[in-house]
The first five atom37 places (N, CA, C, CB, O) and aatype in JSON, in Angstrom:
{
  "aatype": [20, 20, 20, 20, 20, 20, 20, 20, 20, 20, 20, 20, 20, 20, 20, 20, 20, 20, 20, 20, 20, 20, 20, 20, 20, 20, 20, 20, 20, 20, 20, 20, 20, 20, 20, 20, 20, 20, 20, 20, 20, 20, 20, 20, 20, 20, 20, 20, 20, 20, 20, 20, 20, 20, 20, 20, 20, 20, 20, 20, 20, 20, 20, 20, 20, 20, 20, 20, 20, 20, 20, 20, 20, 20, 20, 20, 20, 20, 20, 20, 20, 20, 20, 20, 20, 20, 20, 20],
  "atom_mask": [
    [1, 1, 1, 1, 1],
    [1, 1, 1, 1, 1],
    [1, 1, 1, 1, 1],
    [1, 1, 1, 1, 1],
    [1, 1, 1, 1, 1],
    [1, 1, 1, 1, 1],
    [1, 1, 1, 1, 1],
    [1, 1, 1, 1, 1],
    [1, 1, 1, 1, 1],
    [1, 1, 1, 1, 1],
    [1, 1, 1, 1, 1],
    [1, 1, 1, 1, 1],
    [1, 1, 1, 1, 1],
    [1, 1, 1, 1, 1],
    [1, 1, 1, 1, 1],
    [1, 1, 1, 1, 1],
    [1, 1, 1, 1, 1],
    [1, 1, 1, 1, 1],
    [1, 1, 1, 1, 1],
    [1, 1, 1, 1, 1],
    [1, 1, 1, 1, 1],
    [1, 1, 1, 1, 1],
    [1, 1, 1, 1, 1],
    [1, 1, 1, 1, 1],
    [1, 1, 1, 1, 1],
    [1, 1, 1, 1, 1],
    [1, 1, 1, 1, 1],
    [1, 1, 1, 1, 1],
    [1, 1, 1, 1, 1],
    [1, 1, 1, 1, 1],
    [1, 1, 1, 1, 1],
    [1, 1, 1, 1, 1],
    [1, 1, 1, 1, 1],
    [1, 1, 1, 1, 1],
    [1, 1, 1, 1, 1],
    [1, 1, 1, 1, 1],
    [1, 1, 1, 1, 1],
    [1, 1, 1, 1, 1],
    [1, 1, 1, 1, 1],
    [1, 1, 1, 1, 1],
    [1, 1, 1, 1, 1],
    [1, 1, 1, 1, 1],
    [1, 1, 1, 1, 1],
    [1, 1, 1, 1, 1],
    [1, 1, 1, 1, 1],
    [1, 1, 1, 1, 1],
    [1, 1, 1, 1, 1],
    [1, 1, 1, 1, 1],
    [1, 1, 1, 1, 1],
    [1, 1, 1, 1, 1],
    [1, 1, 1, 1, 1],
    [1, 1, 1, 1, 1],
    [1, 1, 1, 1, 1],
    [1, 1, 1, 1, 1],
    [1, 1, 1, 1, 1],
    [1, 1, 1, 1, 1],
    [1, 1, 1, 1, 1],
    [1, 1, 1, 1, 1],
    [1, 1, 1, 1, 1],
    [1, 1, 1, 1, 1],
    [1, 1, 1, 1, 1],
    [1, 1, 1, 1, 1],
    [1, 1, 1, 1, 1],
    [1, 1, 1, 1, 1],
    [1, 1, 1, 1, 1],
    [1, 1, 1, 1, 1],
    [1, 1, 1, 1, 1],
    [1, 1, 1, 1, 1],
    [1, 1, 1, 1, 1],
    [1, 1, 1, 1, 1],
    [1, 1, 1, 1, 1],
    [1, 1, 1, 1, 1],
    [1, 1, 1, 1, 1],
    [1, 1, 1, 1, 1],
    [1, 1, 1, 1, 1],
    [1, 1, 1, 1, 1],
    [1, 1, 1, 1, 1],
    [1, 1, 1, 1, 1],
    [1, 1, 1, 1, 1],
    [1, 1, 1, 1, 1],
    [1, 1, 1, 1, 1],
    [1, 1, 1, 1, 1],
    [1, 1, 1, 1, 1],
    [1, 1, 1, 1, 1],
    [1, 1, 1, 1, 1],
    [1, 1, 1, 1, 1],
    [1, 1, 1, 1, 1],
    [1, 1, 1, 1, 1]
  ],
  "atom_positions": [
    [[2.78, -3.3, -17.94], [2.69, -4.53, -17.19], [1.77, -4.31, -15.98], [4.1, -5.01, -16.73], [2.06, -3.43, -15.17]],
    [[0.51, -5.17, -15.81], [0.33, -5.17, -14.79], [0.69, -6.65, -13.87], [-0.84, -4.68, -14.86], [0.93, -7.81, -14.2]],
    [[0.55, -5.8, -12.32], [0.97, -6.26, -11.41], [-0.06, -6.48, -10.46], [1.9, -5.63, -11.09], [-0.96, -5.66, -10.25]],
    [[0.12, -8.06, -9.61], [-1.04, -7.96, -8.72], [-0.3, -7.63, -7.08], [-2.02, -9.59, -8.84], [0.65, -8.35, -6.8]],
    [[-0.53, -7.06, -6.53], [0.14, -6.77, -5.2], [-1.41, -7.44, -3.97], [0.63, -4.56, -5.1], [-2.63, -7.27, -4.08]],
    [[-0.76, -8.05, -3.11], [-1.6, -8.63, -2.17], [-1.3, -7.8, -1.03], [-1.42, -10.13, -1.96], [-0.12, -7.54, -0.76]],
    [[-2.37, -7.32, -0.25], [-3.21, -6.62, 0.8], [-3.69, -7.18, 1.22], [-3.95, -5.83, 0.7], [-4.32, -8.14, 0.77]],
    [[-3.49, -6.58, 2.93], [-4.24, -7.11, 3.54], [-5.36, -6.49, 3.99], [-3.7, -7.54, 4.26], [-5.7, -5.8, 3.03]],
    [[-6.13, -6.32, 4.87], [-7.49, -5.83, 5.27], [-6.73, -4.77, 5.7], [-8.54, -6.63, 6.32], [-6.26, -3.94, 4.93]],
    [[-6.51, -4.77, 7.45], [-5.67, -3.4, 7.83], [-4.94, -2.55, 7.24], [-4.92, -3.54, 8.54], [-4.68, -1.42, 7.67]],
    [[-4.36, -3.23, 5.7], [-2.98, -2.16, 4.92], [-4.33, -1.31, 4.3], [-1.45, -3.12, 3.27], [-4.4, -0.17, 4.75]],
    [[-5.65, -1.76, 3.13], [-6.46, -1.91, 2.75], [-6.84, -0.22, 3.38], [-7.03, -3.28, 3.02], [-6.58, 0.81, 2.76]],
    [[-7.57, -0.29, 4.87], [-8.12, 0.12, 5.34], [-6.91, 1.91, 5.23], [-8.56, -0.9, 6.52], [-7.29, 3.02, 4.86]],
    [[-5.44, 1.47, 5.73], [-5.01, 2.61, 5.87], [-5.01, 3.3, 4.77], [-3.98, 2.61, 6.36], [-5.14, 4.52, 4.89]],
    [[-4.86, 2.7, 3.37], [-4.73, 3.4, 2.42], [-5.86, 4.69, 2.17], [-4.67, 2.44, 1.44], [-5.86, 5.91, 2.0]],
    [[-6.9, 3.45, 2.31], [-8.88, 4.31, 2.27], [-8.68, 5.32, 3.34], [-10.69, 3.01, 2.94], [-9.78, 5.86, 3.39]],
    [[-7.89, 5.93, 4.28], [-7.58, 6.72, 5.0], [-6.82, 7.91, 4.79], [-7.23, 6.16, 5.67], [-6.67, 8.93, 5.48]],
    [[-6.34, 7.5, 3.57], [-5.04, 8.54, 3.31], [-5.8, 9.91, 2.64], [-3.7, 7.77, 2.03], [-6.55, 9.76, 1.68]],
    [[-5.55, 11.17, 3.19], [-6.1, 12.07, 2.25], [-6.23, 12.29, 0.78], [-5.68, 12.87, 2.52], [-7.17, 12.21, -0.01]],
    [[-4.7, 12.65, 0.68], [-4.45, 13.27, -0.82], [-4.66, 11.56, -1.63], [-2.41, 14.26, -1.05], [-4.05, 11.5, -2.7]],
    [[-5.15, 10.69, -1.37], [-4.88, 9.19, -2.48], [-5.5, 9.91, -3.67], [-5.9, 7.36, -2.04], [-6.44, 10.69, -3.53]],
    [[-5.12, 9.71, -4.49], [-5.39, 10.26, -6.05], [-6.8, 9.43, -6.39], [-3.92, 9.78, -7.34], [-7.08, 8.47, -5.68]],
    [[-7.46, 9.72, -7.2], [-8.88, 9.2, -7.91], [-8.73, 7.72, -8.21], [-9.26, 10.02, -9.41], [-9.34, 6.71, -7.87]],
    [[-7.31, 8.05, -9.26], [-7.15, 6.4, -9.62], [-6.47, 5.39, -8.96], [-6.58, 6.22, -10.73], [-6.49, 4.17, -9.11]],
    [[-5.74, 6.31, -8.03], [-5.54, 4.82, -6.82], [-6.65, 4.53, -6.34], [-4.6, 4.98, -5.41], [-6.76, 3.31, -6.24]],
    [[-7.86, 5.29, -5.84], [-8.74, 4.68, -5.0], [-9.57, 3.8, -5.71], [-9.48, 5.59, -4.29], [-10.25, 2.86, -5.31]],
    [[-9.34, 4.38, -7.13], [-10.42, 3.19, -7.7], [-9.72, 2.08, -8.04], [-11.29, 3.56, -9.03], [-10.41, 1.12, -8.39]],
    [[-8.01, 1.88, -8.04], [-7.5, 0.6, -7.94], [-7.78, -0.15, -6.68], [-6.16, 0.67, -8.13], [-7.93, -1.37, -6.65]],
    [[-7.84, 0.63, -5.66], [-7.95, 0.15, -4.37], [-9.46, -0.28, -3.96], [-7.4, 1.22, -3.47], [-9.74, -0.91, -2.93]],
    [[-10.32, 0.12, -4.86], [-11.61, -0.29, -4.56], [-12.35, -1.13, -5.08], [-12.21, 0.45, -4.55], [-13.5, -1.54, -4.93]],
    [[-10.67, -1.5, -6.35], [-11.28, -2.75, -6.94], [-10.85, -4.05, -6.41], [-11.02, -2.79, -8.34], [-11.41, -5.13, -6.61]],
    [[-10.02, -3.88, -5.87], [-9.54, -5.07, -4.61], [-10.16, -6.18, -4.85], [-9.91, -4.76, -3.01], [-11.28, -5.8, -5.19]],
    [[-10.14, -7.29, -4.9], [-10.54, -8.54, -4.83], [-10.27, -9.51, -3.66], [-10.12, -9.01, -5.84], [-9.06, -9.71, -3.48]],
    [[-11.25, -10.28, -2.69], [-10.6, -10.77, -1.87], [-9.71, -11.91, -2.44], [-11.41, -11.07, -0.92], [-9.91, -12.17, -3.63]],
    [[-8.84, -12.58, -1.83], [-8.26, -13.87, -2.52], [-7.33, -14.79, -1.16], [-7.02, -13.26, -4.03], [-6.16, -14.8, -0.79]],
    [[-8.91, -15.68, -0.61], [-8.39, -15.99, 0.35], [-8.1, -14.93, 1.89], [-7.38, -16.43, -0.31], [-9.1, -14.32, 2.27]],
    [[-6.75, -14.71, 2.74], [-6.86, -14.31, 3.59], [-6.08, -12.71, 3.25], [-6.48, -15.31, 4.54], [-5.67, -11.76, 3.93]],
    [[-6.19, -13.13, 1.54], [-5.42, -11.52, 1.79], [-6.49, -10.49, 0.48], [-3.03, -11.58, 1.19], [-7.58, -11.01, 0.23]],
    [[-6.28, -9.54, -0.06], [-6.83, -8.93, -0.94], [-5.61, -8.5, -2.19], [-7.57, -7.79, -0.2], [-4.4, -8.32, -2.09]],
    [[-6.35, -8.46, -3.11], [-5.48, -8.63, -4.62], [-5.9, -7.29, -5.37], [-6.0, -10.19, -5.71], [-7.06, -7.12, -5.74]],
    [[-4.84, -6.3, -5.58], [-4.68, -5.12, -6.2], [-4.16, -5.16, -7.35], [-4.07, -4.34, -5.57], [-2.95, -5.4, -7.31]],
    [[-4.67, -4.99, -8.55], [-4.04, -4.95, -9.62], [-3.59, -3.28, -10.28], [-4.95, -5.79, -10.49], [-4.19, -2.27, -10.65]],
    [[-2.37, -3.66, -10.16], [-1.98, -1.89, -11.01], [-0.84, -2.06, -11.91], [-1.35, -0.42, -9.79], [-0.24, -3.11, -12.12]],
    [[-0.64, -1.08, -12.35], [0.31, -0.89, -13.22], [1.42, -0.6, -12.48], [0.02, 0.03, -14.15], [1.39, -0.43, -11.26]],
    [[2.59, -0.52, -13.3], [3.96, 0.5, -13.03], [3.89, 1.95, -12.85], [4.88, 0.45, -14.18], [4.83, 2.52, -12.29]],
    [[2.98, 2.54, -13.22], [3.14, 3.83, -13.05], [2.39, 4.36, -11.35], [2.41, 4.52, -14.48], [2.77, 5.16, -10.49]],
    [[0.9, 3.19, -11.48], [0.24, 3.18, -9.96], [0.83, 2.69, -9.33], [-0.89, 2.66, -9.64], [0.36, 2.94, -8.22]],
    [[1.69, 2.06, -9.21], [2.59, 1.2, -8.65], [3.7, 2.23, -7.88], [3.23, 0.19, -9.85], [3.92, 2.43, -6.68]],
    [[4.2, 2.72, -8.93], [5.53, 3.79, -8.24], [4.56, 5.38, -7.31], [6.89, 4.65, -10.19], [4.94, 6.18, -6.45]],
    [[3.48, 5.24, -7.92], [2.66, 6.71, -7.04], [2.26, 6.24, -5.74], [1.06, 7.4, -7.8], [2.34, 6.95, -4.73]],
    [[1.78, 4.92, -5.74], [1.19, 4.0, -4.4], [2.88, 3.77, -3.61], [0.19, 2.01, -5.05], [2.97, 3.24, -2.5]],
    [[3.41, 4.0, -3.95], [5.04, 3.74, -2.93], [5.29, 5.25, -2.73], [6.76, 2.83, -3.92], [5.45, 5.59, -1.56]],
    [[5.35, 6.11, -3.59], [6.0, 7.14, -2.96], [4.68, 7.71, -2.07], [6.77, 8.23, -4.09], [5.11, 8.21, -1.04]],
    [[3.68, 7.78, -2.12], [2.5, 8.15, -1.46], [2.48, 7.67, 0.22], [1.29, 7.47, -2.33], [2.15, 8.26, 1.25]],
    [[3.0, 6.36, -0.07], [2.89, 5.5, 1.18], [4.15, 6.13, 2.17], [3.09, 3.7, 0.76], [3.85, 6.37, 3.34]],
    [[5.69, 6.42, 1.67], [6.95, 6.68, 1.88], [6.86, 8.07, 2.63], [7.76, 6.63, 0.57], [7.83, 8.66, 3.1]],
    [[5.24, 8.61, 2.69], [5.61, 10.04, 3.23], [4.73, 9.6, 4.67], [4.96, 11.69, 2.12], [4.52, 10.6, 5.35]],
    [[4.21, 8.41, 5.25], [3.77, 7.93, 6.49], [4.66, 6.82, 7.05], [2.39, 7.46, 6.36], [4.24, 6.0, 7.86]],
    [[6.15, 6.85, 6.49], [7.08, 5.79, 7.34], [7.84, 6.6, 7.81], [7.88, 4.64, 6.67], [8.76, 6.98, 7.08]],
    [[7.75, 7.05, 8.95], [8.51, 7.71, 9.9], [8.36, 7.04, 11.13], [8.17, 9.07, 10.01], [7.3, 6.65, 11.62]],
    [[9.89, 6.91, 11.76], [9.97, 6.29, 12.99], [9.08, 7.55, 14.1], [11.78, 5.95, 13.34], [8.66, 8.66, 13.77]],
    [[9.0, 6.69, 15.83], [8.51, 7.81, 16.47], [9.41, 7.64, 17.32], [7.12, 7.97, 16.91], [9.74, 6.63, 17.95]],
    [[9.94, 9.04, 17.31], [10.96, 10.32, 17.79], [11.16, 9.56, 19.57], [9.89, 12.45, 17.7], [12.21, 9.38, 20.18]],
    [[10.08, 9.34, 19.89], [10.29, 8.56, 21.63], [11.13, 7.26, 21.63], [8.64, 7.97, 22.41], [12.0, 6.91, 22.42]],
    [[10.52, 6.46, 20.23], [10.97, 5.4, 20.84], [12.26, 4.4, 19.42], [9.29, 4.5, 21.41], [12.58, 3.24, 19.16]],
    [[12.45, 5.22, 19.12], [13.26, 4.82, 17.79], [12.86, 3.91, 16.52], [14.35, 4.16, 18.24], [13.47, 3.61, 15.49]],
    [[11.82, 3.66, 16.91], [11.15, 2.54, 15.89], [9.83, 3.29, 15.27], [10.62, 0.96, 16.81], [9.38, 4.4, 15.57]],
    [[9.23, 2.09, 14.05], [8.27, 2.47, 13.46], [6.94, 2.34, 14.31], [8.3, 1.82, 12.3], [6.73, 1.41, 15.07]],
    [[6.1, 3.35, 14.09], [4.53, 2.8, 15.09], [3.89, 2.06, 13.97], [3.2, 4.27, 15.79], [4.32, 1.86, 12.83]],
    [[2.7, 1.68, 14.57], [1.78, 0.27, 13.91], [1.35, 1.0, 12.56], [0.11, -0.36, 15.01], [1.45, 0.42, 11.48]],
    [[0.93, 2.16, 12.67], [0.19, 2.7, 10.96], [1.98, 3.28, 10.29], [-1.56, 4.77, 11.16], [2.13, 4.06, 9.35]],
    [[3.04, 2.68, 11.03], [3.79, 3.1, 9.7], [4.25, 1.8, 9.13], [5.13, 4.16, 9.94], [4.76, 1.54, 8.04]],
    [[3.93, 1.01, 10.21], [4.34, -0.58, 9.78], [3.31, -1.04, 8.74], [4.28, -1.74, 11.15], [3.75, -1.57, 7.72]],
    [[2.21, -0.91, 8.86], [1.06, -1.1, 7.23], [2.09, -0.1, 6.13], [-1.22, -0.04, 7.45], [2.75, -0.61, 5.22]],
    [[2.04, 1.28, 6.4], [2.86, 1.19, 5.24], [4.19, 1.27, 4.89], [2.54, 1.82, 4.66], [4.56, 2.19, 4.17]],
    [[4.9, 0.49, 5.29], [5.92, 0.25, 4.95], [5.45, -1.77, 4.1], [7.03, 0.6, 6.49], [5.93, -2.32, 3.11]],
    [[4.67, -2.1, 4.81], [4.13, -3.74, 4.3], [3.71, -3.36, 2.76], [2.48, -4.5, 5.37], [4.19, -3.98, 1.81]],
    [[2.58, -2.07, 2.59], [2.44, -2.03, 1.19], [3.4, -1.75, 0.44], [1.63, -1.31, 0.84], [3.66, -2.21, -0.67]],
    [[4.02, -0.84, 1.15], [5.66, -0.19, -0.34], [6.44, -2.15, -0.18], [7.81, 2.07, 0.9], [7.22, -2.53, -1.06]],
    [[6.13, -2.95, 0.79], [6.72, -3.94, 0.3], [6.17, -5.33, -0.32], [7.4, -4.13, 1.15], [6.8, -6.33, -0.67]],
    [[4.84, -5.07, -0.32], [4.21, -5.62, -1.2], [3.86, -5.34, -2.73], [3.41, -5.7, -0.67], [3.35, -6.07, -3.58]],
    [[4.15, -4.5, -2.76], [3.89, -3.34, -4.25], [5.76, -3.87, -4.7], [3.52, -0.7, -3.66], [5.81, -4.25, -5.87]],
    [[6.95, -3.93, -4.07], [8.01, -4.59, -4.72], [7.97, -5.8, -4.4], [9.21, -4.12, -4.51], [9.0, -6.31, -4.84]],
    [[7.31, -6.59, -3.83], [7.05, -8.18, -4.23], [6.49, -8.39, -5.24], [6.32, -8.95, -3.42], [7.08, -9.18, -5.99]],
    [[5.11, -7.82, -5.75], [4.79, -8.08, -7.31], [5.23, -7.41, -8.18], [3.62, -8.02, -7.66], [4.57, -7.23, -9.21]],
    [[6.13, -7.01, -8.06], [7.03, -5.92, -9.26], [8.34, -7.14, -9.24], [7.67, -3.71, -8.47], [9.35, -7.03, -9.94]],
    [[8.15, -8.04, -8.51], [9.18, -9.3, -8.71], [10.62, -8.86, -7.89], [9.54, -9.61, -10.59], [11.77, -9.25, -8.09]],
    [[10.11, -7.94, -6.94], [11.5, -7.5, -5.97], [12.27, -8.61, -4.94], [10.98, -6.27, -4.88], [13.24, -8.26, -4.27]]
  ]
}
């Protein structure tokens, strides 16, 4: 099954940031389509579950202030956009 997950520019951008992103995420991610004010990722279930756990190792709160900072809040938006088009 594929799935379209909507991105935004800034989530977009952090991903293209991430070191280890695997070959074929980036080339899911670089096939992006704009659509309107957001961008449209099409992947599968299997890119789907690697793009969440990938994302799950940059959501850490910061230690000062008990909450998430701004680049963990993008990804925590994609691991929850990736279960919005998985029909979560």
């Amino acid at each position: 099954m594929i799935m379209q997950v909507r991105l935004t520019e800034p989530m977009l951008t952090a991903l293209r940031q991430v070191p280890e992103i695997p070959d074929n995420l980036l080339a899911r991610l670089n096939a992006a389509r704009q659509d309107g004010d957001a961008f449209v990722m099409a992947v599968n279930q299997d890119q789907a579950m690697a793009m969440t756990e990938m994302c799950q190792w940059y959501i850490r709160k910061d230690p000062t202030t008990g909450q998430l900072g701004a680049q963990a809040k993008l990804f925590e938006g994609i691991v929850n956009a990736i279960y919005e088009a998985e029909g979560g």
